[in-house]
C-alpha positions as CSV (number, residue, x, y, z in Angstrom):
1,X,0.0,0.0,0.0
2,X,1.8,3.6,-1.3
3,X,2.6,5.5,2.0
4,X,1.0,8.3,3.2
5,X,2.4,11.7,4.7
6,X,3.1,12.0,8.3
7,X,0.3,13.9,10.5
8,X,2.4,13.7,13.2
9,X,3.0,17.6,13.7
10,X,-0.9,18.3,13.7
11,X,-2.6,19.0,16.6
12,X,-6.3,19.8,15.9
13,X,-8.7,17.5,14.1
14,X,-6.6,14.9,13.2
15,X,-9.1,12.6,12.8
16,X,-10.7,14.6,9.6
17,X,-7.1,15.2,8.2
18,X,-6.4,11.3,8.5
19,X,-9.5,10.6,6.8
20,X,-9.2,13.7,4.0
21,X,-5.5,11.9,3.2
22,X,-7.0,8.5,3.0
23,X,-9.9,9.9,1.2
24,X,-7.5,11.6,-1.2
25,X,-6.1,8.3,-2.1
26,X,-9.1,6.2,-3.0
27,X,-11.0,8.7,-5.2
28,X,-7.5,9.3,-7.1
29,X,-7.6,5.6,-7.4
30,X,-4.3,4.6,-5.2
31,X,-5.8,2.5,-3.2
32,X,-8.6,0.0,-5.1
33,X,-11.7,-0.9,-4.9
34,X,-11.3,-4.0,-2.0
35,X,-8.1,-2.9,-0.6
36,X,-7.1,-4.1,2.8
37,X,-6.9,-1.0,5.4
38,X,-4.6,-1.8,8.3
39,X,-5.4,0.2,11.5
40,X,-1.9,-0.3,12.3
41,X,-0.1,0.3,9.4
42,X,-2.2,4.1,8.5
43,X,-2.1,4.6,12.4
44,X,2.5,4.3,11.8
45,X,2.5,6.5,8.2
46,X,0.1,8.8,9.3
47,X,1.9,9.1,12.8
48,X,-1.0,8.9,14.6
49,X,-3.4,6.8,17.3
50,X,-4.8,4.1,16.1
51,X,-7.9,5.7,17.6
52,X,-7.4,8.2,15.2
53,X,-7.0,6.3,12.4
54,X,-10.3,4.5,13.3
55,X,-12.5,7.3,14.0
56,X,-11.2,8.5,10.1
57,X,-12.4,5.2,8.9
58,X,-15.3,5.2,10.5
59,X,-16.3,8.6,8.8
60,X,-15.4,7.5,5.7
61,X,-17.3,4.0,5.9
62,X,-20.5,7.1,6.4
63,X,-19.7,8.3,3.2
64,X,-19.5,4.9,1.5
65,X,-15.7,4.8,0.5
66,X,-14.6,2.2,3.0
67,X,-16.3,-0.7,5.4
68,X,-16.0,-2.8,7.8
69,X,-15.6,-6.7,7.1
70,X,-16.8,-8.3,9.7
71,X,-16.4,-6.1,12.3
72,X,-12.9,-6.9,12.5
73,X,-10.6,-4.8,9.3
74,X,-11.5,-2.3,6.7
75,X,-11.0,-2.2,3.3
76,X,-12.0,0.3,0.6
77,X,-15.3,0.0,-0.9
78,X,-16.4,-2.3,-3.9
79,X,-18.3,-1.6,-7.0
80,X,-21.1,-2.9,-8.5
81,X,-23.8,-2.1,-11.3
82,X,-26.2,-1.8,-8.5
83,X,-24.5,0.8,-6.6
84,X,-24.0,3.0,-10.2
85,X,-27.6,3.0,-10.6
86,X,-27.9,4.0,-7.3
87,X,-26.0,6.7,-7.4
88,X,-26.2,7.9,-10.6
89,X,-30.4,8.3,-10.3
90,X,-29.8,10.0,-7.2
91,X,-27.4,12.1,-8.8
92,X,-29.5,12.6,-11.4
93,X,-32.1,13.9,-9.1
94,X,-30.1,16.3,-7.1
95,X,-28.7,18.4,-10.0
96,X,-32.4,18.3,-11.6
97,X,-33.5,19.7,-8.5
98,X,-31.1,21.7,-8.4
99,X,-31.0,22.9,-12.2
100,X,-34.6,24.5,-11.7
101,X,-33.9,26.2,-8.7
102,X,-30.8,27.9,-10.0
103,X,-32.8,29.1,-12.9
104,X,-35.4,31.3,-10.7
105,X,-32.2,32.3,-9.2
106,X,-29.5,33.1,-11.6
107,X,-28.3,36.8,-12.4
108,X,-26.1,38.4,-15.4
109,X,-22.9,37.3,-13.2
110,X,-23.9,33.9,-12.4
111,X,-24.2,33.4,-16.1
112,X,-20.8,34.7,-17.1
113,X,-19.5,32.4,-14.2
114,X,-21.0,29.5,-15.7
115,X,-20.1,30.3,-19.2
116,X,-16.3,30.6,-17.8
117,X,-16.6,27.4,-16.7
118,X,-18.1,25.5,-19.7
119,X,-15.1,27.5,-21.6
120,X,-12.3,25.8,-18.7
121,X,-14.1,22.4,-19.5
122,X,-13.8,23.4,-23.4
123,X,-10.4,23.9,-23.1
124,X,-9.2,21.3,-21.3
125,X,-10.7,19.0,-23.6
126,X,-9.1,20.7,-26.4
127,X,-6.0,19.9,-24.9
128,X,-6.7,16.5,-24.0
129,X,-6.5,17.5,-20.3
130,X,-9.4,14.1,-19.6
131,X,-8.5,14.4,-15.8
132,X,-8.8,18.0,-15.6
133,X,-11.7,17.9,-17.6
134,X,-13.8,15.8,-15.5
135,X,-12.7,18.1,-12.1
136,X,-14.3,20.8,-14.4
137,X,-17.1,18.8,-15.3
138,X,-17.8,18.3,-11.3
139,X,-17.3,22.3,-10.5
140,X,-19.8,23.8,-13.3
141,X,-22.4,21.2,-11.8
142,X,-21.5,22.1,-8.2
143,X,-21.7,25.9,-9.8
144,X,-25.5,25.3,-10.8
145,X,-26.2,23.9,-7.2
146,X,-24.7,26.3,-5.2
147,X,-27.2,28.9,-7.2
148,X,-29.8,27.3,-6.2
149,X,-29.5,28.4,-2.6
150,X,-30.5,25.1,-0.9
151,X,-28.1,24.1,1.7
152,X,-29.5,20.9,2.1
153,X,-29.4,20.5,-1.5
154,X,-25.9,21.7,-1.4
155,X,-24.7,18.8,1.3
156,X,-26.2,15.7,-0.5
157,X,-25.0,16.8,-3.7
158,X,-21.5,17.0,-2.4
159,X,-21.8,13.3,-0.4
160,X,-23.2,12.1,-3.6
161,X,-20.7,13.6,-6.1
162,X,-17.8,11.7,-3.9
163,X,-19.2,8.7,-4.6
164,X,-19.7,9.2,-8.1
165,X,-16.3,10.3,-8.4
166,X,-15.4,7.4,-6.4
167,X,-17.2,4.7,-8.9
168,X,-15.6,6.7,-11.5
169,X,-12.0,6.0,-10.7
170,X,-12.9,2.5,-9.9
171,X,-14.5,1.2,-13.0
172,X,-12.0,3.6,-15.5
173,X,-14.5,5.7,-16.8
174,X,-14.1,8.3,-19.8
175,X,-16.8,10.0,-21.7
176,X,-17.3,8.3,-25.0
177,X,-18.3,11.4,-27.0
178,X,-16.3,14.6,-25.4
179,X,-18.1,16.9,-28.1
180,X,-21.6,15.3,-26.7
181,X,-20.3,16.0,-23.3
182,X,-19.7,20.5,-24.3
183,X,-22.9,20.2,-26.5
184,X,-24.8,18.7,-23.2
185,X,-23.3,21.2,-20.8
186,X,-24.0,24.5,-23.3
187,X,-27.3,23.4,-23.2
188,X,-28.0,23.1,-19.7
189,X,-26.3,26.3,-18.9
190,X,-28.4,28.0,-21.5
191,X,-31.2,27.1,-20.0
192,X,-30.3,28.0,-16.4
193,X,-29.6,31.7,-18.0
194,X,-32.7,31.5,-20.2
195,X,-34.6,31.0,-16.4
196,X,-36.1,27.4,-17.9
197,X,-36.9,25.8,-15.0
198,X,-38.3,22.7,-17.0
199,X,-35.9,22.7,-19.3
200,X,-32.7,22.8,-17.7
201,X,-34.1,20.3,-15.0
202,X,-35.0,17.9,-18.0
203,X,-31.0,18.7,-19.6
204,X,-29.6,17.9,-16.0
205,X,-31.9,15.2,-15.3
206,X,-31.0,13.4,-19.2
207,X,-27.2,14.0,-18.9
208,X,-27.0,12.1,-15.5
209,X,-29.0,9.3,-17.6
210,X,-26.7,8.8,-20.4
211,X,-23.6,8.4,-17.3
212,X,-25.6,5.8,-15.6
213,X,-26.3,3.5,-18.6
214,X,-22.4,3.8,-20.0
215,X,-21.0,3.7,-15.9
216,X,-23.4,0.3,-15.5
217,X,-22.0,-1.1,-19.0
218,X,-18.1,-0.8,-17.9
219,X,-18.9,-2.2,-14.0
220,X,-20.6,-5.4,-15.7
221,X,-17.7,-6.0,-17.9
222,X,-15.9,-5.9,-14.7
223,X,-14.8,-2.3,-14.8
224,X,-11.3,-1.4,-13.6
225,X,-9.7,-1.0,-9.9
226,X,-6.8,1.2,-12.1
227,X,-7.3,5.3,-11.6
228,X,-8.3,7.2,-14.9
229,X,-5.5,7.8,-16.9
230,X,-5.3,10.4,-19.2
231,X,-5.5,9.7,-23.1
232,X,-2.2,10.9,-25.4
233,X,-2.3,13.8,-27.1
């Protein structure tokens, strides 16, 4: 298992700072899907209590990264077809929800916001930046929710979007059709600045759709426990 930095000269909230570094680590795909997590060993790279290392993995096994086997050792989180549907309807959900808010919201500077987004996302496609591409993919989604002013809203979507990232890494997922992908997100964002509610909903509610079916596809060909990797330019 690849080592991970010392903790050893923090003194607040080390429990959250174990568990951000171990999260780190499993949604950039270092440690796979069914990993082993020894108490023992994170407790001596981390330079921490073994309490402290357990009350991380306990907080991550809440947000469905790792679990408990048994009662007795962790490991990272598996995949399945199941758990993509799952996640991806309830993603699916969120951002619609979220996509018709932020249109009876949105003002002449949230839509230039948006639009600088969508032209990040542009370029790093452009430039065969994948990786990049799908962090900016996640921020002009997280964009639209935060306009909706829901804070509820706002916390799901962010426990749900780790997952999805999670499943993500795990089964080796690209897009298929990258110029699908800027077509799909121009559209939504013109209808969040248009103020159609139904519409964008519909857009945000359809793009999650398309993920799901392709996501499901690669986990029942028995997906990948490798990270994305980015294509050559």
């Amino acid at each position: 298992m690849t080592k991970l930095t010392s903790l050893k000269s923090e003194k607040r909230l080390l429990d959250r700072r174990a568990a951000d570094q171990i999260r780190s680590h499993i949604l950039e795909g270092v440690l796979p899907a069914g990993e082993r997590l020894l108490e023992t060993q994170l407790s001596e790279e981390l330079e921490v209590s073994r309490g402290t290392v357990r009350s991380a993995l306990a907080q991550l096994a809440n947000e469905g990264l790792v679990q408990q086997v048994a009662f007795t050792r962790w490991e990272v989180s598996g995949t399945s077809t199941v758990d993509a549907w799952e996640i991806y309807t309830l993603r699916g959900a969120l951002e619609g929800l979220g996509a018709r808010l932020a249109a009876a919201n949105v003002t002449e500077a949230d839509g230039a916001r948006l639009r600088g987004i969508a032209d990040d996302l542009l370029h790093a496609i452009r430039e065969g930046r994948f990786q990049d591409a799908t962090g900016i993919d996640f921020d002009l989604h997280t964009a639209i929710i935060e306009l909706a002013k829901h804070k509820r809203l706002a916390e799901q979507h962010r426990f749900i979007v780790q997952q999805v990232r999670f499943h993500m890494v795990q089964s080796g997922f690209l897009p298929n059709d990258y110029e699908e992908l800027i077509a799909e997100h121009k559209a939504l964002i013109e209808a969040v600045i248009a103020g159609d509610a139904d519409r964008a909903e519909k857009l945000a509610r359809n793009h999650n759709d398309a993920e799901v079916k392709l996501l499901a596809k690669l986990l029942k060909q028995g997906g990948s426990a490798k990270p994305i990797r980015e294509k050559a330019s």
